[in-house]
C-alpha positions in Angstrom: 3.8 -19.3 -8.9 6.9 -19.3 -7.3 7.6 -17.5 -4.2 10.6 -16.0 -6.2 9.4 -14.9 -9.6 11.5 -14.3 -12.2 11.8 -10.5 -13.4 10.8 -12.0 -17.4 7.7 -13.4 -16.2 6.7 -10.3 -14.5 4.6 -7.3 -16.3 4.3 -4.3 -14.4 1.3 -2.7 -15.8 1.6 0.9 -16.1 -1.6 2.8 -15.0 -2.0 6.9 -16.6 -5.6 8.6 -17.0 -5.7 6.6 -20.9 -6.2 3.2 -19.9 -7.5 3.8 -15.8 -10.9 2.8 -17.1 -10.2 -0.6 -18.7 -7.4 -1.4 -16.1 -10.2 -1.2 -13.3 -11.7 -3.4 -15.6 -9.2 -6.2 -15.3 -9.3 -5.5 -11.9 -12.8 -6.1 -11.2 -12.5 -9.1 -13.2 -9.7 -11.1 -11.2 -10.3 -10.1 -7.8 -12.6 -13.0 -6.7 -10.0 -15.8 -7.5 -6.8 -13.5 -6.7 -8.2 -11.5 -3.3 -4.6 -10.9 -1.5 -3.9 -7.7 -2.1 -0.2 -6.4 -1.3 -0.2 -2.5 -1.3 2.6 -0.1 -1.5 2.6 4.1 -2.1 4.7 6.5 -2.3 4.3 10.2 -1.2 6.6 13.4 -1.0 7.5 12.3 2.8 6.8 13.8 6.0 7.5 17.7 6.5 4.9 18.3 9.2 5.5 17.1 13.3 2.9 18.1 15.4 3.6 20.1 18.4 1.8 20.1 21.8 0.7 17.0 24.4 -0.3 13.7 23.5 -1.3 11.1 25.4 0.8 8.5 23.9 3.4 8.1 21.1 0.6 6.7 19.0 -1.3 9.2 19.2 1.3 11.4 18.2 2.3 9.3 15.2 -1.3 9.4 14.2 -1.5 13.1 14.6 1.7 13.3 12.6 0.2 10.9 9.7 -2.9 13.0 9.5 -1.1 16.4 9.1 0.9 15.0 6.8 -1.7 13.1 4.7 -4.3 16.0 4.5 -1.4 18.6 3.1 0.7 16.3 0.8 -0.4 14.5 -2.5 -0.2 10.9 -3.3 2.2 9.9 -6.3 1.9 6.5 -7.0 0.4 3.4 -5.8 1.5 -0.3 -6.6 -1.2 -3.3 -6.4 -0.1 -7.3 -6.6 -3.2 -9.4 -6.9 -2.7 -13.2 -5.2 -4.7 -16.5 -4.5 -4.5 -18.6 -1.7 -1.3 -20.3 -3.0 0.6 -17.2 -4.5 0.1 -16.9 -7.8 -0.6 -14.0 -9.9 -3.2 -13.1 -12.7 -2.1 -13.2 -16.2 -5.4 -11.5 -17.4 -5.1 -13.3 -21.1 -0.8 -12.3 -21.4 2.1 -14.3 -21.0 3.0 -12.6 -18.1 2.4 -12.3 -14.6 0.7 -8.8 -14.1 0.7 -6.7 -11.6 -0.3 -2.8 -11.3 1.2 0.8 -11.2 -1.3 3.7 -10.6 0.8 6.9 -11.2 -1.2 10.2 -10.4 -1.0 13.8 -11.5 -1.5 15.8 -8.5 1.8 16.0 -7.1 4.1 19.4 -8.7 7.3 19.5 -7.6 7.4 23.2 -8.2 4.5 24.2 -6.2 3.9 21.3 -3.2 5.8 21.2 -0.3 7.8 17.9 -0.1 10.5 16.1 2.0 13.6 16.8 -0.4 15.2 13.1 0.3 12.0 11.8 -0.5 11.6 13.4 -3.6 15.2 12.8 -4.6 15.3 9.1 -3.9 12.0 9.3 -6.2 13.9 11.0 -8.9 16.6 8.7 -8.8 14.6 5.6 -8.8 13.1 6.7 -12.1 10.1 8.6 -11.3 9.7 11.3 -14.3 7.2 14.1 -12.3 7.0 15.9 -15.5 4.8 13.1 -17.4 2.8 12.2 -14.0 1.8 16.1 -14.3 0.9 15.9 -17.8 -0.4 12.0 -18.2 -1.1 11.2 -14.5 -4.5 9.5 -13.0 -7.1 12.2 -11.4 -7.3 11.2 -7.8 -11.1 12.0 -7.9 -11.9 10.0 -10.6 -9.6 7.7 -9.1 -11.2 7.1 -6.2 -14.9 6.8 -7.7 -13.7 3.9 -9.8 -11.8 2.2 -6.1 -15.4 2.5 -4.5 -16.6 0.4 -7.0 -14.4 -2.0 -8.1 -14.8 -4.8 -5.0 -10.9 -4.5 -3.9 -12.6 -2.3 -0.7 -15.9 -2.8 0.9 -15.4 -6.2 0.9 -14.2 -8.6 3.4 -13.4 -11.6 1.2 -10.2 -9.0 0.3 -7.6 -9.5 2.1 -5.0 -6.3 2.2 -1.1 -7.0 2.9 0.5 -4.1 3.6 5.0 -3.2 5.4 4.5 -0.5 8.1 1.2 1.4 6.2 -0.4 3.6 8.1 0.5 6.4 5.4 -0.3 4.3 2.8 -3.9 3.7 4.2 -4.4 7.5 5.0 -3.8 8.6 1.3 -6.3 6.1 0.2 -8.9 6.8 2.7 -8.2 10.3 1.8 -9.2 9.7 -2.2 -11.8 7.6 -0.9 -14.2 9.6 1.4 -13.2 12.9 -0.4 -11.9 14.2 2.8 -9.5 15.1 5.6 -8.2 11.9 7.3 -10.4 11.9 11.3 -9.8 13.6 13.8 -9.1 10.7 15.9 -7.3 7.3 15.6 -10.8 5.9 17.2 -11.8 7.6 13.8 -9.4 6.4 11.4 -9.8 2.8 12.1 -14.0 2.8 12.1 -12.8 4.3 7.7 -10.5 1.6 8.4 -12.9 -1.3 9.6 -15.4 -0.6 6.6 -13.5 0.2 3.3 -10.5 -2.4 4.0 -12.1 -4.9 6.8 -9.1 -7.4 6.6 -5.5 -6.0 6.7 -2.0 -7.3 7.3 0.9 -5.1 8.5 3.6 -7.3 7.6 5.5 -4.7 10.1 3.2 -6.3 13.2 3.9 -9.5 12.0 7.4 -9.8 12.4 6.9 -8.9 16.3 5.9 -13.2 16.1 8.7 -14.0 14.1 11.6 -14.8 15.8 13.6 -11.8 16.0 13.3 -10.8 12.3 13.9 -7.2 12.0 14.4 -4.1 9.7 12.6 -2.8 6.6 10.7 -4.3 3.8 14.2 -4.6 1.7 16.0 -5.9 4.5 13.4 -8.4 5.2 13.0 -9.7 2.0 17.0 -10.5 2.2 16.2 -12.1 5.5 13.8 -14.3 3.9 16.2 -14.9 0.2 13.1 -12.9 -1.6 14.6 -11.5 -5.1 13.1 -8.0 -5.8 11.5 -7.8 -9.1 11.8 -4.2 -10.7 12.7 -0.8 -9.5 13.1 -0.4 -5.7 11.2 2.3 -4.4 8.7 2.2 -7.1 5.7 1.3 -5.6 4.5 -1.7 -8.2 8.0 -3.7 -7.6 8.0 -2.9 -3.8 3.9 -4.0 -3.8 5.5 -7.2 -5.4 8.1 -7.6 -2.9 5.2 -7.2 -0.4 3.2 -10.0 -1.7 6.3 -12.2 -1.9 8.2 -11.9 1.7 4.5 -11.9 3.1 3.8 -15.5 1.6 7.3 -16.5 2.3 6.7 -14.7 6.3 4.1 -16.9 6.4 5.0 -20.4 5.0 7.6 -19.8 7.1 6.3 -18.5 10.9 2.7 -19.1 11.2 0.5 -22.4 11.1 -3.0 -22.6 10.3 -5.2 -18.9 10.5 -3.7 -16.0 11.2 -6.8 -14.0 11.9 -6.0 -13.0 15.1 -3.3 -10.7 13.6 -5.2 -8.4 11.2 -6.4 -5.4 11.6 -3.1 -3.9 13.3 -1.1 -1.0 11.7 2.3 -0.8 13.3 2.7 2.1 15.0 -0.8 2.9 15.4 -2.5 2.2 18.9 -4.2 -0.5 18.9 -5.9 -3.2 21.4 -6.7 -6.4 20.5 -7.4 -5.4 17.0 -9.6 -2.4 18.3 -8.3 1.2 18.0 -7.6 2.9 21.2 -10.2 6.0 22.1 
């Protein structure tokens, strides 16, 4: 595949409680020979900041991810399956697939929610109304994750922009419960259900003064979006894509030393601060 694939040869599977079962399937099936996994959510934003003394501004952005995360709902998740080389599974189509989870939880007329979140939702085509009435069960959800070999697994590796919130929500449907106390904590949940992870975010610290977001990254690096920005199946694409590029590009031979780092998060040589 192309770093740049064209928006025809893409299929942007839509995932709704009907066909979880046999899209987990599929899943299971491909991720041997397509183990990159670029990861985007989206969530109803941050309403909560913690108040009181923190040590460091990492632990207050963890405190702030974790009161945010064990209040709010996830809404959607976006998966891009790779290979070493880029390319993408067709499982027996035409196309190119890739994978958008949409769940039910989220109601925008009972949950609390950041308003420009939600609106920049709505107006990127997000219809809350048939997530409520033909969304994935987050539950059941996460019983089919634990056993479909994308976590647990360290022959997976996750590629992730800036995804400390994106992590939490998944832990979250995971383990069933409230994200740790700790960031010590977090990143033991961390270390065993996704043991390999790239913050695209910490990369670009080695990357000769690249800056910005994901989208302004990927116009950095001349990767074409394919699909609906801020729906999280295009933007997981767009993931995959500027992280190959990001790497063709700035780093030589392994790049090892670099997982395991969420931006933001405090970190020491790939351990998590107590």
């Amino acid at each position: 595949m192309s770093l740049l694939p064209k928006s025809d040869s893409i299929q942007i599977r839509e995932v709704w409680a009907e066909n979880l079962e046999q899209e987990f399937d599929l899943i299971r099936g491909i991720v041997d020979e397509y183990p990159y996994i670029a990861m985007d959510t989206e969530f109803p934003g941050v309403v909560l900041r913690p108040v009181g003394n923190f040590k460091n501004s990492s632990d207050y952005h963890y405190q702030t991810l974790k009161d945010n995360v064990d209040l709010l709902k996830l809404i959607q998740l976006g998966l891009t399956f790779s290979d070493e080389q880029g390319n993408l599974p067709t499982c027996g189509t035409d196309k190119k697939c890739i994978w958008q989870f949409n769940f039910r939880e989220f109601n925008p007329n009972e949950d609390v929610f950041a308003n420009d979140s939600i609106e920049l939702l709505t107006q990127s085509g997000i219809d809350f109304d048939m997530n409520s009435e033909k969304g994935i069960d987050a539950i059941r959800f996460g019983e089919l994750l634990m056993s479909s070999g994308i976590v647990l697994n360290d022959n997976v590796f996750w590629v992730t922009f800036h995804s400390g919130y994106d992590f939490g929500y998944l832990l979250k449907l995971l383990t069933c419960h409230n994200l740790p106390n700790s960031q010590g904590g977090f990143f033991s949940l961390m270390a065993i259900f996704f043991p390999v992870i790239y913050d695209i975010k910490h990369l670009m610290k080695f990357s000769n003064s690249l800056h910005g977001g994901l989208n302004k990254l990927a116009e950095l690096l001349e990767v074409e979006r394919v699909g609906v920005c801020h729906q999280a199946g295009s933007d997981s694409l767009l993931t995959a894509c500027t992280f190959r590029k990001l790497r063709q590009n700035f780093f030589n031979g392994s790049m090892e030393k670099y997982s395991g780092v969420l931006y933001g998060l405090g970190v020491e040589n790939g351990q998590a601060m107590a």
